[in-house]
LUMGU-249213 format. One record per residue (C-alpha): residue in one letter; x, y, z. Coordinates in nm, 3 decimals, always signed. Last residue first. Layout:
N
@code: A | px: X | py: Y | pz: Z .
...
END
This chain:
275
@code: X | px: +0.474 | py: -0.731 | pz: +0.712 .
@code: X | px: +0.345 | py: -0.405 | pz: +0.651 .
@code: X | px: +0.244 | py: -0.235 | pz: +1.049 .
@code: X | px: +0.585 | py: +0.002 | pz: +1.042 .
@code: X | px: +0.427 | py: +0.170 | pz: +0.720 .
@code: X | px: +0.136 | py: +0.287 | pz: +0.946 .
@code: X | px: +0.357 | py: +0.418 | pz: +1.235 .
@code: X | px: +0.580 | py: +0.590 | pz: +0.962 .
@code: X | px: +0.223 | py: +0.742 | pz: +0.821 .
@code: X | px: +0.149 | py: +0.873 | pz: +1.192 .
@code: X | px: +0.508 | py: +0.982 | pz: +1.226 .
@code: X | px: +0.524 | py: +1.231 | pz: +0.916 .
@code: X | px: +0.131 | py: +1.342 | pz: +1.085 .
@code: X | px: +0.316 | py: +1.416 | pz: +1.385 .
@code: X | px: +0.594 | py: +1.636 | pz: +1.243 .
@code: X | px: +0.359 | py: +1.851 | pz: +1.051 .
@code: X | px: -0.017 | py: +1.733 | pz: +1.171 .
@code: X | px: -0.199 | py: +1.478 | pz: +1.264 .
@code: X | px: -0.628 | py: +1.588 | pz: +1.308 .
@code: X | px: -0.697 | py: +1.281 | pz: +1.118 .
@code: X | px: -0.706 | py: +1.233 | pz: +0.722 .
@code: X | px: -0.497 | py: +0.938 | pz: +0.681 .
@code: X | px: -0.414 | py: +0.846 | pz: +0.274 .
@code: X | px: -0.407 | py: +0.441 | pz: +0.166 .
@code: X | px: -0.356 | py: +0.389 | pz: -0.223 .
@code: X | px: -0.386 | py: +0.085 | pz: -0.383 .
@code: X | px: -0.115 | py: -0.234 | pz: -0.496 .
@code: X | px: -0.173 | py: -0.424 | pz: -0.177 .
@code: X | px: -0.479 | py: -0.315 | pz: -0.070 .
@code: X | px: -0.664 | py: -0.640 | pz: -0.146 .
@code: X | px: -0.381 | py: -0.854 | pz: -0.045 .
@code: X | px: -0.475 | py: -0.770 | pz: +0.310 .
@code: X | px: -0.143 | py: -0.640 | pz: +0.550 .
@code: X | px: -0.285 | py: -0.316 | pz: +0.597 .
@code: X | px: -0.590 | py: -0.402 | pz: +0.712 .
@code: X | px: -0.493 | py: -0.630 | pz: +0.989 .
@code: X | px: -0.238 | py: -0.379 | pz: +1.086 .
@code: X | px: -0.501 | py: -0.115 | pz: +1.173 .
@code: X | px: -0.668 | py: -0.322 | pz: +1.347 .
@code: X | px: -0.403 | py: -0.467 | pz: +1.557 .
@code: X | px: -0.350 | py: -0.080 | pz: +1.563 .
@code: X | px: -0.641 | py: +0.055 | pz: +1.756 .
@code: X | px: -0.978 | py: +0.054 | pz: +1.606 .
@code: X | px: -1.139 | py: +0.272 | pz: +1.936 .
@code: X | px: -0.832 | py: +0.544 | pz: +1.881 .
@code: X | px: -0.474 | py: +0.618 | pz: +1.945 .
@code: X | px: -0.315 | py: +0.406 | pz: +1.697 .
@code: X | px: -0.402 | py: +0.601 | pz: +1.370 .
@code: X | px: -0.475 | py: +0.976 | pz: +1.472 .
@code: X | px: -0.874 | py: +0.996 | pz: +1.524 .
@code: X | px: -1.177 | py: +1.035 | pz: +1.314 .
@code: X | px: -1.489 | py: +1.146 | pz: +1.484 .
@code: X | px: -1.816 | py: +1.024 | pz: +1.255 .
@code: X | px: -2.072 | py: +0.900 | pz: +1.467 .
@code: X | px: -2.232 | py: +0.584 | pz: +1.379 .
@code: X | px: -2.183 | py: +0.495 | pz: +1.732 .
@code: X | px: -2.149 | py: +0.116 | pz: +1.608 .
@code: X | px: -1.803 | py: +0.074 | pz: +1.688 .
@code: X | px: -1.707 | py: +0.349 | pz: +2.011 .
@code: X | px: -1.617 | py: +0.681 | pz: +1.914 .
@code: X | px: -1.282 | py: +0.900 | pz: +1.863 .
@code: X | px: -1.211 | py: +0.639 | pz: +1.521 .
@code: X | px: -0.888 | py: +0.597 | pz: +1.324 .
@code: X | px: -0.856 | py: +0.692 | pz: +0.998 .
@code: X | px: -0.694 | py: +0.500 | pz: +0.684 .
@code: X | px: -0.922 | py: +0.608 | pz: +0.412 .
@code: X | px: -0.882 | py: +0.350 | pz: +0.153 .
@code: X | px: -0.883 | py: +0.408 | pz: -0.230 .
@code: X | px: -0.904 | py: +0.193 | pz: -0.530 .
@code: X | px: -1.129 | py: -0.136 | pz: -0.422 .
@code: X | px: -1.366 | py: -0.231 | pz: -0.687 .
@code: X | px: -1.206 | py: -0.559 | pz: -0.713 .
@code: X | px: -1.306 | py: -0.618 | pz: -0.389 .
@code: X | px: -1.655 | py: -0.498 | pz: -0.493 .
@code: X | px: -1.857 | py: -0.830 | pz: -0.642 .
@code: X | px: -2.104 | py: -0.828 | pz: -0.351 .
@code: X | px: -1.912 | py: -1.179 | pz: -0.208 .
@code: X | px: -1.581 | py: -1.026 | pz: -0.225 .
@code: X | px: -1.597 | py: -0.722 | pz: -0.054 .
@code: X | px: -1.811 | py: -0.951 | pz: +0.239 .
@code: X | px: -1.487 | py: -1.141 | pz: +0.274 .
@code: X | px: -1.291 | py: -0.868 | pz: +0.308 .
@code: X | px: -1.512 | py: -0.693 | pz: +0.606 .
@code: X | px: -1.510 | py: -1.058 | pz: +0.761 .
@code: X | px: -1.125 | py: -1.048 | pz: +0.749 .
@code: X | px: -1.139 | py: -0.768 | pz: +0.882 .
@code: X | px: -1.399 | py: -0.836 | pz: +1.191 .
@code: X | px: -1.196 | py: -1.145 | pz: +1.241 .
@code: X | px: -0.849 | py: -0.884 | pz: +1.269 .
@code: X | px: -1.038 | py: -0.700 | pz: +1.557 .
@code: X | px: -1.098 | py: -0.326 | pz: +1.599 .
@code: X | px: -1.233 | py: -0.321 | pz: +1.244 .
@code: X | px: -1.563 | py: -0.468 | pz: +1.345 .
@code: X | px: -1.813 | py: -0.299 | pz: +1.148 .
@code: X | px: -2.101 | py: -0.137 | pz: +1.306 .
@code: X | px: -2.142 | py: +0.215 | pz: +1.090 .
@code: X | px: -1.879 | py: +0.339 | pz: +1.341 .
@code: X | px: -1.624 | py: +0.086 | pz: +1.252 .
@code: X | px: -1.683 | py: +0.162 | pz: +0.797 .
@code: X | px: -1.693 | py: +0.514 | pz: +0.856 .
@code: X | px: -1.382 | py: +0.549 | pz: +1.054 .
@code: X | px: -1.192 | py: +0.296 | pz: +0.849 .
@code: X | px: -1.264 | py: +0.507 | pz: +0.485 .
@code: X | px: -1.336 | py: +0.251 | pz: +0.207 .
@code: X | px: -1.349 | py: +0.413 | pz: -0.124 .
@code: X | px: -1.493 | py: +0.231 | pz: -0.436 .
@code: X | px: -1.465 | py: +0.242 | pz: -0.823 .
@code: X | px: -1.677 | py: +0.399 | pz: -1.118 .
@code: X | px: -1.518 | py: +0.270 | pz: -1.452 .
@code: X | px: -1.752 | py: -0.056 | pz: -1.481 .
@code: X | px: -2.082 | py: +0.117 | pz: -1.498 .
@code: X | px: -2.377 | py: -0.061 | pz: -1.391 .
@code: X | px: -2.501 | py: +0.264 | pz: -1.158 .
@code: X | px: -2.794 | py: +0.049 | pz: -1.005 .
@code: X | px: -2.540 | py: -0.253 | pz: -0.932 .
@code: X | px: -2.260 | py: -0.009 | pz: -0.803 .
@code: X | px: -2.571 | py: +0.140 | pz: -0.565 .
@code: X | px: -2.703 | py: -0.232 | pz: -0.481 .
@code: X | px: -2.318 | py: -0.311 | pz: -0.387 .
@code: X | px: -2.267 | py: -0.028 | pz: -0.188 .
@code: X | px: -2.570 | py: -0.114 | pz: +0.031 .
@code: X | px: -2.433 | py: -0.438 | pz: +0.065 .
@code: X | px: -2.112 | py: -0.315 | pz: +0.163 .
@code: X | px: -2.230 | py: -0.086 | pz: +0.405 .
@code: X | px: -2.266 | py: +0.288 | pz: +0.447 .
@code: X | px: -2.452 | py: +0.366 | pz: +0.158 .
@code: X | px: -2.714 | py: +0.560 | pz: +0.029 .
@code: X | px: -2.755 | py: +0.745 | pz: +0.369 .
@code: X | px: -3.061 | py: +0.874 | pz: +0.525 .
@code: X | px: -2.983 | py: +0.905 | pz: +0.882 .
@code: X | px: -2.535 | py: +0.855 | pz: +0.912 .
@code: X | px: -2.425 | py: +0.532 | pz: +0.911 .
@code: X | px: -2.041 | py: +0.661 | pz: +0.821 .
@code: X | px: -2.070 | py: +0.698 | pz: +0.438 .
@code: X | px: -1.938 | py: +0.506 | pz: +0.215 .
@code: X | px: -1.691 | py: +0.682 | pz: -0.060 .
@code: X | px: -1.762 | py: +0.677 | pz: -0.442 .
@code: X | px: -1.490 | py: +0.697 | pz: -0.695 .
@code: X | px: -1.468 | py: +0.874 | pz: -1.027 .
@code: X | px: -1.181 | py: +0.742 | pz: -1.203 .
@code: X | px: -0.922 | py: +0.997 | pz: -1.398 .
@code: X | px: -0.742 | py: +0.949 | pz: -1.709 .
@code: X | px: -1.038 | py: +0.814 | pz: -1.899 .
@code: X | px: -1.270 | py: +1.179 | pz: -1.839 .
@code: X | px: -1.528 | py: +1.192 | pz: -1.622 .
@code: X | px: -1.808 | py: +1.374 | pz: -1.786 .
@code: X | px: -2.071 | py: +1.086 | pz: -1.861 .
@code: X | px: -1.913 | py: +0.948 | pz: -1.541 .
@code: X | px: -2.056 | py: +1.234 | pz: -1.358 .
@code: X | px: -2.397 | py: +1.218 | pz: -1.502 .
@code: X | px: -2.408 | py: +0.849 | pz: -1.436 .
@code: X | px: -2.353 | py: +0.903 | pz: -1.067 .
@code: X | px: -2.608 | py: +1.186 | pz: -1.070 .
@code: X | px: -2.869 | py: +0.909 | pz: -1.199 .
@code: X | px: -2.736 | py: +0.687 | pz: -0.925 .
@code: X | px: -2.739 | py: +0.968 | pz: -0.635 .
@code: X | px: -3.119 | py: +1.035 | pz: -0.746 .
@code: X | px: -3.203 | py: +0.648 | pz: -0.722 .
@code: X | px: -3.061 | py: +0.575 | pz: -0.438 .
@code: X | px: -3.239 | py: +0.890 | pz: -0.234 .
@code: X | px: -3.572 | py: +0.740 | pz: -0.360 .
@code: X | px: -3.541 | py: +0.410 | pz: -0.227 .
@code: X | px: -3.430 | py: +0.507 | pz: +0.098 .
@code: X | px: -3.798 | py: +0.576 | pz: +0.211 .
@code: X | px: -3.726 | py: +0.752 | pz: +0.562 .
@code: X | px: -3.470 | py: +0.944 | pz: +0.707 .
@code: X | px: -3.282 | py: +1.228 | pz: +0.510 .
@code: X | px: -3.181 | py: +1.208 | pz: +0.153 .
@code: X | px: -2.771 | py: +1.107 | pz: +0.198 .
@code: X | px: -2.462 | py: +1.107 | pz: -0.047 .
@code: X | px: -2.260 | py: +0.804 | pz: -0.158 .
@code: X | px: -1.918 | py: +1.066 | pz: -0.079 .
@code: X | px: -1.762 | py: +1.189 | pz: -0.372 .
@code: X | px: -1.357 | py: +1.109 | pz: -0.481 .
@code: X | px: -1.216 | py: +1.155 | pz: -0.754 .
@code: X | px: -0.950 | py: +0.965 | pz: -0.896 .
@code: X | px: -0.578 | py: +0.957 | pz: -1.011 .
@code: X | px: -0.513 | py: +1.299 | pz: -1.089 .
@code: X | px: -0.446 | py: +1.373 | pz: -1.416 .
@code: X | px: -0.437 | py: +1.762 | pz: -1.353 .
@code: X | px: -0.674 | py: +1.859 | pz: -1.689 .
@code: X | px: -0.853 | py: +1.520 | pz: -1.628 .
@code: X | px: -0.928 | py: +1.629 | pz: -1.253 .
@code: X | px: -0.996 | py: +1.986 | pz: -1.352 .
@code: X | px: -1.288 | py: +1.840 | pz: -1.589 .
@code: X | px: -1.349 | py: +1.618 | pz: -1.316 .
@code: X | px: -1.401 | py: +1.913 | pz: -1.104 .
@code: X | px: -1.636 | py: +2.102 | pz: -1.360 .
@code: X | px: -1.869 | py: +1.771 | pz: -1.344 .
@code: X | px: -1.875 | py: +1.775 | pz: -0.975 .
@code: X | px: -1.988 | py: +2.117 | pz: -0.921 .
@code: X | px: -2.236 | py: +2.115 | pz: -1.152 .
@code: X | px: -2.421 | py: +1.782 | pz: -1.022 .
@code: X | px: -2.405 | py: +1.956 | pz: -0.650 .
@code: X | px: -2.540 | py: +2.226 | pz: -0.780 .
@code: X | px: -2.847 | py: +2.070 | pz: -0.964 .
@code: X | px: -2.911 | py: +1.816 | pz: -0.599 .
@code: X | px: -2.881 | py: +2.179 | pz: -0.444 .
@code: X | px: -3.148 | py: +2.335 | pz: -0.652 .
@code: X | px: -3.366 | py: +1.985 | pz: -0.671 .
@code: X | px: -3.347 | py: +1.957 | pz: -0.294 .
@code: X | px: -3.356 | py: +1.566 | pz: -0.219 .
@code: X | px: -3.000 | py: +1.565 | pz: -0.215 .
@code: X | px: -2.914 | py: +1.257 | pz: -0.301 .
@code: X | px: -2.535 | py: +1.363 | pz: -0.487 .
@code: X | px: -2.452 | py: +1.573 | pz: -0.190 .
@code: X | px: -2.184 | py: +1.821 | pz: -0.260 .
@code: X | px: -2.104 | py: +2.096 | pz: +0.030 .
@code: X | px: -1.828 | py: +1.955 | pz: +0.183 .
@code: X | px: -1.625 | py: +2.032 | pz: -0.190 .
@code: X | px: -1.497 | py: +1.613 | pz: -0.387 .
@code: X | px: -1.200 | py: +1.480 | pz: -0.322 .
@code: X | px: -0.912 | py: +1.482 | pz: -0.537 .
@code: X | px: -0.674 | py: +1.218 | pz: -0.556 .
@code: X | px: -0.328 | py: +1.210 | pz: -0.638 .
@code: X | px: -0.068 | py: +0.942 | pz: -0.717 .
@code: X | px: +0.274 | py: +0.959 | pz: -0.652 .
@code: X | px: +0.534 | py: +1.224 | pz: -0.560 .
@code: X | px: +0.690 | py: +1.254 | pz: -0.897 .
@code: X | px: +0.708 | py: +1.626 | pz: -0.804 .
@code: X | px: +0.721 | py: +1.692 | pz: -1.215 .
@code: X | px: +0.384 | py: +1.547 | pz: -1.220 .
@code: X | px: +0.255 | py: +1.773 | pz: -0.952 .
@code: X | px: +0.383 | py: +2.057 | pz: -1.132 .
@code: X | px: +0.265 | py: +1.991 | pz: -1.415 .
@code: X | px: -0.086 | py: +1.935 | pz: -1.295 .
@code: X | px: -0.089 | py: +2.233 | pz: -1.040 .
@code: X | px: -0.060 | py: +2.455 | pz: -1.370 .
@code: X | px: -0.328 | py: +2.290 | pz: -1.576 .
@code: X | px: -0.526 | py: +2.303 | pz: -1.259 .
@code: X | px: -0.489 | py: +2.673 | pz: -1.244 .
@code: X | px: -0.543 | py: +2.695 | pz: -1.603 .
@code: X | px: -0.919 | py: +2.490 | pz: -1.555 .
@code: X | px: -1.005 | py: +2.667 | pz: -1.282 .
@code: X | px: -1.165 | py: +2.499 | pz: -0.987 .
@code: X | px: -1.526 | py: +2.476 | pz: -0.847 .
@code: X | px: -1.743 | py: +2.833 | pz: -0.760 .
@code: X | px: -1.966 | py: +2.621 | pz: -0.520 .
@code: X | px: -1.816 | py: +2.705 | pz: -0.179 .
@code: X | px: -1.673 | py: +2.557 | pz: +0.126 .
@code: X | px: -1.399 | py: +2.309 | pz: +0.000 .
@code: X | px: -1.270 | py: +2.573 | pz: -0.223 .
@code: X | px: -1.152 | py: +2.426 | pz: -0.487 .
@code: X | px: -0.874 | py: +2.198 | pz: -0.579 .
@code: X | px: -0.920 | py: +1.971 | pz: -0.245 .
@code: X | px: -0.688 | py: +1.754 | pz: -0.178 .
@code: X | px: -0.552 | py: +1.321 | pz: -0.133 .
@code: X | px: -0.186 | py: +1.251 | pz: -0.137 .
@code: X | px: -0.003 | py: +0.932 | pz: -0.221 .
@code: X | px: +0.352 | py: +0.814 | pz: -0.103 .
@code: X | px: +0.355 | py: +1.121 | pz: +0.172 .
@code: X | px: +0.631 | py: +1.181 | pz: +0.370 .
@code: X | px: +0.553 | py: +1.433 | pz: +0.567 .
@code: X | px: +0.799 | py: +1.736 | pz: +0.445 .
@code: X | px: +0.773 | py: +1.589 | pz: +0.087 .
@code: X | px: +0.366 | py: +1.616 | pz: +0.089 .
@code: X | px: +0.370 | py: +2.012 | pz: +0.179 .
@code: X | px: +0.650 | py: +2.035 | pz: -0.094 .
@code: X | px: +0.426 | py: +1.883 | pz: -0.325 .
@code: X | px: +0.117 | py: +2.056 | pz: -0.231 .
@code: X | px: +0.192 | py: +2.438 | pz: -0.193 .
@code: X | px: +0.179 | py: +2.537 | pz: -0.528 .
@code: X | px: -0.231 | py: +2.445 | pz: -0.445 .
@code: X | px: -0.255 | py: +2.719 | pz: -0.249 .
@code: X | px: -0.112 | py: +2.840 | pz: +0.066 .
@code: X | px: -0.366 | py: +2.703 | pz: +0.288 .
@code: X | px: -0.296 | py: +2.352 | pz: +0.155 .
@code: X | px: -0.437 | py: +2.118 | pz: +0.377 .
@code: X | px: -0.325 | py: +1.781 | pz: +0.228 .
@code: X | px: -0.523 | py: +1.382 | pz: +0.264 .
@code: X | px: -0.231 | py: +1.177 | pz: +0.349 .
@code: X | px: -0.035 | py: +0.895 | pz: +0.260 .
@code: X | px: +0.068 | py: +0.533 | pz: +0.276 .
@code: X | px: +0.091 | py: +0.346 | pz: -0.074 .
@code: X | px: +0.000 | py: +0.000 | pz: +0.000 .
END
């Protein structure tokens, strides 16, 4: 696994590779917009961070998707802006060749789920339809929360099923997956998390994980994320996952509240778990 990090680059975006050198990031995860507003990035300001990423020969990059995007929104005007939003940052993404995309499954509020699914698979498609071959649009669980399209594997599976389109791939982030019940904390609750992967056709899916330990308890569906090791998963855990032949050849980036010199040890801790 490539261990890295997700990047806070409040000095802009010509920020990123030396930000990612001074922690020793193999992979790096960012925002090329403003994470907070619906403007979305410029196309010659990504064609500038591009080359310059590339010429870093960091590793890959992936760019996740503003706070305020929610693919089953069931408010037409936001469900619209969300829709715009992504479609200009895959456009940015191709320009940049970043390695995916990332945008959570999205939520509708409590009640009738079938509805929500079927808004976040028709925005899904809309996406793709814009996604262009050197990037791969990838959808991230969410962590139990009321309302969402999917938090589990199953739930995942019926979404991937609905979308039928080979190119979009999965994200797996630890903190959503052990506070949406799964039993990360314990390497039988891995290998049963694995396991599952396989038997709703998404192992192969697999292109991202989250690697984030979790402030609550398993099951608190409460999304908290912790530094690695000092959290409710704990590193057993933590090791369990790294060592899966799943993850192998992917990406892995921490986004926990690590920082400077202790975020460069957090992704040393995480290397130290490969056997």
């Amino acid at each position: 696994m490539r261990v890295g990090a997700h990047l806070r680059t409040p000095g802009g975006l010509r920020t990123a590779v030396e930000s990612a050198r001074n922690v020793g990031a193999d992979a790096v995860q960012l925002f090329i917009s403003n994470p907070r507003a619906w403007s979305g990035p410029r196309l010659d300001t990504a064609e500038k961070f591009g080359a310059e990423w590339r010429e870093g020969g960091i590793g890959p990059l992936f760019v996740h998707a503003p706070y305020l995007v929610n693919i089953a929104s069931p408010n037409p005007e936001f469900l619209g802006k969300s829709l715009e939003l992504c479609q200009k940052s895959v456009r940015a993404c191709g320009v940049i060749e970043a390695a995916g995309f990332v945008v959570h499954a999205g939520a509708g509020g409590p009640g009738e789920r079938a509805q929500p699914l079927e808004r976040a698979t028709a925005v899904l498609q809309a996406i793709l339809s814009a996604t262009p071959d050197s990037t791969r649009l990838l959808v991230e669980l969410m962590p139990g929360t009321a309302g969402a399209v999917a938090s589990t594997i199953p739930e995942a599976s019926e979404l991937f099923q609905a979308v039928d389109d080979e190119r979009l791939g999965l994200v797996l982030d630890t903190c959503h997956l052990f506070v949406s019940g799964y039993a990360l904390d314990a390497p039988a609750g891995v290998e049963a998390l694995f396991d599952e992967l396989h038997t709703m056709g998404l192992a192969g899916r697999l292109r991202l994980m989250h690697i984030n330990d979790a402030k609550n308890e398993r099951g608190s569906r409460r999304d908290r994320h912790e530094v690695v090791g000092e959290g409710s998963i704990g590193l057993d855990g933590f090791a369990a996952i790294v060592n899966r032949p799943e993850v192998r050849e992917i990406s892995g980036v921490v986004e926990t509240p690590a920082s400077g010199e202790a975020r460069k040890a957090e992704l040393e801790r995480i290397r130290s778990l490969v056997r």
